[in-house]
N, C-alpha and C positions, 0 to 999 in steps of 0.2 A: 779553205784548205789549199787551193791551190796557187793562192797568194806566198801563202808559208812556204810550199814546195820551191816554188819560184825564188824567194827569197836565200833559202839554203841553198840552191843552186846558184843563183848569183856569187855567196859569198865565199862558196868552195872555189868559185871559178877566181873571184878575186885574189884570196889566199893561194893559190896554187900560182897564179902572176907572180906576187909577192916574195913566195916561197923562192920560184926560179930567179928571182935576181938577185940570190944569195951565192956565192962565189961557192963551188966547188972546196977546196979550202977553207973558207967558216962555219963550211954545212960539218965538213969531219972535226971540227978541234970541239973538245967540251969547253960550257961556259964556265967550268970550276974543277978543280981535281976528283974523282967521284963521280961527277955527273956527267949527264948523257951529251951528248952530240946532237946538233941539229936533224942530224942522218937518223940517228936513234931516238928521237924523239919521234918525228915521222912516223918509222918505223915502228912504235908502240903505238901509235893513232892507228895504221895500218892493221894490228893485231886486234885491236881494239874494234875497228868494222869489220874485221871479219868474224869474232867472235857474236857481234851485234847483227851482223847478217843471220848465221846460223840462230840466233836467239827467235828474229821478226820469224823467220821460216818457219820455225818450228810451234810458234805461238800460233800460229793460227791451225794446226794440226791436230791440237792437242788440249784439254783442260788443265792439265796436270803437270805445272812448268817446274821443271828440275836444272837448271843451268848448271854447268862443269865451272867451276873456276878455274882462272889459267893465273901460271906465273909470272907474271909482266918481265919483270928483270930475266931468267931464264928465256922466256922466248924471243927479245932481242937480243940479248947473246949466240941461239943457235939460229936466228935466222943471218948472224951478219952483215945488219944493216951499215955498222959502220966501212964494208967493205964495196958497197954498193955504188953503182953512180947516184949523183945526187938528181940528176932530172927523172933517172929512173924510177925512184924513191918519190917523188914530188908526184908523177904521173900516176903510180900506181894507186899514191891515197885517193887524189883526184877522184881516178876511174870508181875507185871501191863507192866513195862517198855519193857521187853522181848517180850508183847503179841504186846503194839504200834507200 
């Protein structure tokens, strides 16, 4: 198990490399009319561990898993990822992923 840990951890660390040598600039433009921005994409990864944090949390609490669905589209829009800096964005999945 601790092989696997190490692994995901390596390739968070890789991707988040990756991610920052993305120009401020390509991170805000969508790759099509409609869709999201590299910022907002992030940014749904980001909602995505944090709802998956609360899930592990509470899985071990509890026998009786009842999970809230969220609205992906809705909650990057009020959170304003495309308004973000883009390292700040980068850092934060980072941190969430590494803490999972």
């Amino acid at each position: 198990m601790e092989d696997v840990i190490e692994d995901f951890r390596q390739t968070v660390e890789d991707a988040a490399g990756r991610l920052l040598a993305i120009s401020e600039e390509e991170a805000s433009a969508p790759r099509a009319e409609g869709k999201w921005s590299p910022k907002e994409i992030v940014g749904h990864l980001i909602d995505s561990a944090s709802n998956n944090h609360q899930r592990f949390v509470r899985a071990q609490f509890t026998d009786h898993l009842v999970f809230p669905a969220y609205e992906q589209e809705a909650w990057v829009r009020a959170q304003g990822y495309k308004d973000e800096p883009w390292p700040l964005l980068v850092e934060l999945w980072r941190s969430f992923n590494l803490h999972l």
